[in-house]
N, C-alpha and C positions, 0 to 999 in steps of 0.2 A: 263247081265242086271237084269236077275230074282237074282241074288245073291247079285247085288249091291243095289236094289228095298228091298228084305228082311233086311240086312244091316243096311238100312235108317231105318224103319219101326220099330227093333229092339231100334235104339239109340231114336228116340220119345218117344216109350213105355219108357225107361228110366228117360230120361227127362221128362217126364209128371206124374211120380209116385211121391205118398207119403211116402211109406211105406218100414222099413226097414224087409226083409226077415231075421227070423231068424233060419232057416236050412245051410245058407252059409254066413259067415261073412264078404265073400269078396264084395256081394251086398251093394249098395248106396241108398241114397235117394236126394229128390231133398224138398226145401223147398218153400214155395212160391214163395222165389226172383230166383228158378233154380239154385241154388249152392249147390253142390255136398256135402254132409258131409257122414263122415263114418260109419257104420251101427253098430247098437246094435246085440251084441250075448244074443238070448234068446232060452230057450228049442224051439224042434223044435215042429210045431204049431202053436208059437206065433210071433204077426210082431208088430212094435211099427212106431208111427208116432208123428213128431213132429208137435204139434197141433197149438205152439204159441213161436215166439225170444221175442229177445228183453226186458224179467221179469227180469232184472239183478238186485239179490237180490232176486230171488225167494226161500221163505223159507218152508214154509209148505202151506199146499192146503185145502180147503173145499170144498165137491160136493153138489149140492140138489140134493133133489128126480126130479127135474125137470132137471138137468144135468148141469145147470149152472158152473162155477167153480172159487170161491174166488183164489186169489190167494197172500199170506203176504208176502211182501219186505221188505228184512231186511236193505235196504235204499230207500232213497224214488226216485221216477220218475217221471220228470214233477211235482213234490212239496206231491205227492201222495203214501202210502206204501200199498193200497190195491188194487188190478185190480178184475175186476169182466169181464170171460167170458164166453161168450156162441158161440155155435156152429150151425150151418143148419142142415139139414137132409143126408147133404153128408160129414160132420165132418169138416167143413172149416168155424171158429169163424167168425163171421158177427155182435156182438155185442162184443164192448171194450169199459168200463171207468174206470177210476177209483178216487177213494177218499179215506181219512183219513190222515190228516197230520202229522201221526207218522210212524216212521219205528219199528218194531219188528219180532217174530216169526211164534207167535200161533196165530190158526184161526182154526176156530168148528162152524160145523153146528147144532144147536140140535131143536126140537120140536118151527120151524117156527121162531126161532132165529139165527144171526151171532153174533159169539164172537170173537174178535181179542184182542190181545196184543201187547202194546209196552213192552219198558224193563224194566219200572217201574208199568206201571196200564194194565187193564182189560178192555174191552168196551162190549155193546150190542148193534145191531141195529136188529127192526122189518125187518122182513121177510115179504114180500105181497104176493097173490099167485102163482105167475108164480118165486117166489123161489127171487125175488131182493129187494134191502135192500130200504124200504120208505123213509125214510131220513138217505140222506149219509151225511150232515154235522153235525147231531142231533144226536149222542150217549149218550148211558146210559153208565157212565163210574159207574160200579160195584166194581171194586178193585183198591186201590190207593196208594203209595208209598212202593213199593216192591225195595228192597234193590238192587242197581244200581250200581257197581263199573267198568263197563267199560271192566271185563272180567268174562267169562262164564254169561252172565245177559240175555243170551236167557229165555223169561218167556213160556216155552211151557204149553198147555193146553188141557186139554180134562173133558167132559161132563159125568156125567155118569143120568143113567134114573131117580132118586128121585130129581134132580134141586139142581145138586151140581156141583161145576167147581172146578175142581183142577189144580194145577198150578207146576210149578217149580220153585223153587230159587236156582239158582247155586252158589259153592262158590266162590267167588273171591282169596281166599287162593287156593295155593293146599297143604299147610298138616297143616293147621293151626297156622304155624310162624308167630305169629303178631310182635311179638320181633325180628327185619333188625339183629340183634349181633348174637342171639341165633339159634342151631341147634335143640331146645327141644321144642316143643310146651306145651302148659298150659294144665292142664288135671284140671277139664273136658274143653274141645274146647269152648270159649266164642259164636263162630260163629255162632253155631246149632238153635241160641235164633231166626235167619232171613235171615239163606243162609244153601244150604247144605240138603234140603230136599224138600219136598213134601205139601204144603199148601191145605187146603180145606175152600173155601166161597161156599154159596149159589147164585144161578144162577140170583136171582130176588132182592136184595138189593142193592143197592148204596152206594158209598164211603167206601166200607168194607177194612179196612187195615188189619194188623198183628194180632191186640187185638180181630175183631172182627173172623177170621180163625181159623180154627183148625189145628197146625201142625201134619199132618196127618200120613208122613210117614219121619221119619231124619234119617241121615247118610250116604247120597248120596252127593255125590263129585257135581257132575253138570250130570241131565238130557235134554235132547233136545226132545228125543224122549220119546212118551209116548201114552198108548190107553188104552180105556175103553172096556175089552172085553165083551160084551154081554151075550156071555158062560155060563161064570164064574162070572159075575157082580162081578167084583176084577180089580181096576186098574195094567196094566204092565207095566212098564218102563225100559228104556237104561238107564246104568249108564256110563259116560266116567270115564273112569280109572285117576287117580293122573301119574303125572311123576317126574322129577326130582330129580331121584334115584342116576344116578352115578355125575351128579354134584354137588350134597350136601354131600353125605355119599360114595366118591369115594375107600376108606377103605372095604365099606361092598360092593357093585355092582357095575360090569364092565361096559363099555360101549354097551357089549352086552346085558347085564342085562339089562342096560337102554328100550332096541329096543323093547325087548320079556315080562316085567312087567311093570303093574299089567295089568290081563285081562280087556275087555270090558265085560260087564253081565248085562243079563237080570234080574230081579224084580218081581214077582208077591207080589205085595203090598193090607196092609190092616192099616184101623188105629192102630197108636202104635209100625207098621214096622220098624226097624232098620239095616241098611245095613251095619254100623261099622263104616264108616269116620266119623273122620280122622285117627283111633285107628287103624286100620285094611284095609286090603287091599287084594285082592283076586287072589292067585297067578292063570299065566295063563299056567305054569308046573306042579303045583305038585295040581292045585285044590282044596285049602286049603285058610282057611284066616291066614294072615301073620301077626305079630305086626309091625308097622308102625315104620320106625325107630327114627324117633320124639317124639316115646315114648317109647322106647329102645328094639326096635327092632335090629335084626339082620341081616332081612335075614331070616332066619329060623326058627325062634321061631313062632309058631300057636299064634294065641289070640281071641279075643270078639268069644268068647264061646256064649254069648246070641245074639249074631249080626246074623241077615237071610243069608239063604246059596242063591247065585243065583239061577234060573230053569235053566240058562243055561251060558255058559261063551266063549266068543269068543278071535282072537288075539288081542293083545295089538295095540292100535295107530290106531286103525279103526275107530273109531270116530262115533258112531250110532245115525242118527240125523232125522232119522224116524221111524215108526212103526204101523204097521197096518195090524189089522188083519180080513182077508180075509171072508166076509159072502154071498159072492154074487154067483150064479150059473155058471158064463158066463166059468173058468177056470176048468179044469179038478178037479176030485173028493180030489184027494191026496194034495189042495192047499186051499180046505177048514175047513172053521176054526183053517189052520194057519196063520203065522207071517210073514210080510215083513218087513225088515228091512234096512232100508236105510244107507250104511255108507259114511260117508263123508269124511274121510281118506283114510291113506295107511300104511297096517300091515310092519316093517320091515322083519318080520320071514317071510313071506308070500311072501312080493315080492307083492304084490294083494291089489288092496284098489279100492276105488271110485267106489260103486258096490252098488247095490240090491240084499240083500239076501233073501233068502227063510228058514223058520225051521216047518217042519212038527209038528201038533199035534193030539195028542190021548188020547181021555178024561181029556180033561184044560188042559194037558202039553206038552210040549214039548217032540215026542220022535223020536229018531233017530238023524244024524249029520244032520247042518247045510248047506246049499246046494246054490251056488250062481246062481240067477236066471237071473240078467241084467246086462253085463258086456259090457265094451269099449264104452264107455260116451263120449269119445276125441270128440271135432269137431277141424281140424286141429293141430295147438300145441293148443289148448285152454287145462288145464287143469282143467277137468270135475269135479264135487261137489255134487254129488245127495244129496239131505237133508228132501225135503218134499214129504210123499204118502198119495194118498186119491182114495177112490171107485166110480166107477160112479153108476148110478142105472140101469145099464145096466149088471154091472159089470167088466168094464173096468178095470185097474189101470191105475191111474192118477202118475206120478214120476216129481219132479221140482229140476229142476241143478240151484243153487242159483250161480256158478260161469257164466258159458256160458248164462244164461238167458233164456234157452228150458224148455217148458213142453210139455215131451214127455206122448201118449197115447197107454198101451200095450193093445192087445187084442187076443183072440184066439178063434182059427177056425180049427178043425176037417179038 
């Protein structure tokens, strides 16, 4: 009786938890409606709980100082692409709405403002004090007709402290063939004039387009992920890498070539920044920029000599589609003021994808390897997508799977 009493006793504690342990990966969690999904492997100390289902489309996240938590849908639900939620004092959200009738990426909290993005404009809504937006059907649409073609057109965004938004314009090319016949692209690339880089408006003007921006930083393929480090007051950004190597130029790379180039690389960016697309491309072997073969590359010949080296370079096909860097107390010493990087792929050299990385730093940069810090996202077959991170004021991390629709909350405890 006392073994079958313990027994019982045991499987309630189970079913009544939230939280995934991450010292043993074989632990479960249970989610509000009591179904079992599979636990996140995180260093040991930290456990994660899934705060909120059902954000399908959750793309990137904003927290207030008051813990609230934006959350942008990259389509809409129930006619809406923004959720705003809050939580009680025992972490189980008790406030849910949501508005804005556009779906996009980007979403920033800065200095008593929310800023969201579709895939063509920019919005601002007032902040009141308890961190919620005053009017949620009355936007200040600040940025307007940003170039839209239906691929890579995530407009990601971040704030930096003098009331300045920078944005992303991905290309819709990947090597700049505007010519369906030709294997050569145009030199110079006509594209860079509204795709392919880095845009800068100010945080407080309306209807600012292309004329009114400063192209701040070009030569980037398509970023998703991107932040303002404080540090460094220096924007960072993910660049995803170009492909379609061994289908176009099956002569110069094999299909293994295809798997393993060009790397995923990080960015530290200033105005004037040039990263080399669509000229160059950064190998993820030899660590070198490569000429592009659309402009008679090889394969092996080096190029854009004046083009920026990454701070750091990861596998091919990972797809980095968050980043955020760490300034809160709550995690141990060696995770401050570094990088979390959200990938939303899966490397083929690696065999590894759909993961939360970790990249240590040491005075602004990046040093040491790369280190993954949230892994096994699956709930059931669902195949998991992490894409959006964000801080609590707690110091939490905040992670959102835009496939399964979870935002999960890590935290750590000594």
């Amino acid at each position: 009786m006392k073994k079958s009493a313990l027994l019982t006793s045991c499987l309630c504690l189970l079913l009544s938890t939230t939280t995934i342990f991450a010292a043993n990966p074989e632990n479960v969690l249970t989610d509000s409606t009591h179904q079992l999904v599979e636990g996140l492997k995180l260093p040991a100390g930290f456990t994660s709980t899934i705060i909120a289902t059902g954000m399908d489309g959750a793309r990137h996240l904003a927290v207030t100082k008051q813990g609230g938590i934006y959350v942008k849908l990259g389509r809409l639900k129930d006619g809406k692409g923004i959720y705003f939620l809050k939580a009680d004092k025992q972490g189980h959200i008790n406030v849910q709405y949501g508005f804005g009738d556009y779906a996009g990426t980007g979403i920033f909290v800065k200095n008593n403002y929310l800023y969201a993005s579709s895939n063509e404009d920019v919005y601002r809504y007032k902040l009141n004090a308890t961190g919620e937006v005053i009017d949620r059907d009355k936007p200040e649409k600040i940025i307007t007709g940003l170039v839209n073609h239906n691929r890579d057109n995530s407009k990601s965004i971040a704030v930096d402290d003098a009331g300045n938004l920078y944005v992303n314009c991905g290309s819709y090319s990947n090597s700049c063939l505007i010519n369906g016949t030709s294997l050569q692209a145009p030199m110079p690339c006509p594209l860079l004039d509204s795709v392919g880089g880095i845009w800068k408006f100010k945080t407080n003007r309306l209807n600012q387009g292309y004329k009114e921006g400063i192209r701040y930083a070009t030569g980037f393929k398509n970023v998703v992920g991107l932040d303002w480090n404080v540090n460094t007051h220096s924007l960072f950004i993910m660049q995803h890498g170009r492909d379609q190597f061994h289908e176009l130029y099956p002569a110069l790379y094999s299909e293994e070539d295809s798997k393993s180039q060009p790397a995923e690389t990080m960015y530290e960016v200033h105005q004037g920044s040039d990263g080399g697309w669509p000229y160059v491309y950064y190998d993820a072997k030899l660590h070198k920029k490569i000429l592009a073969p659309e402009y008679g590359g090889d394969g092996k010949k080096t190029g854009g000599a004046k083009a920026q080296n990454p701070v750091m370079d990861f596998p091919a096909h990972l797809a980095p589609n968050g980043l955020l860097f760490y300034s809160g107390n709550q995690f141990p010493a060696k995770y401050r003021q570094g990088a979390f990087i959200a990938f939303h792929g899966k490397s083929p050299v690696l065999q590894k994808g759909y993961l939360v990385a970790f990249v240590p730093f040491n005075k602004n940069k990046p040093s040491g390897k790369w280190e993954i810090f949230a892994d096994n996202f699956a709930v059931g077959t669902s195949q998991p997508r992490p894409c959006g991170l964000a801080q609590g004021p707690d110091g939490s991390l905040y992670i959102a799977d835009d496939f399964t629709g979870n935002v999960y909350r890590v935290k750590y405890k000594k």
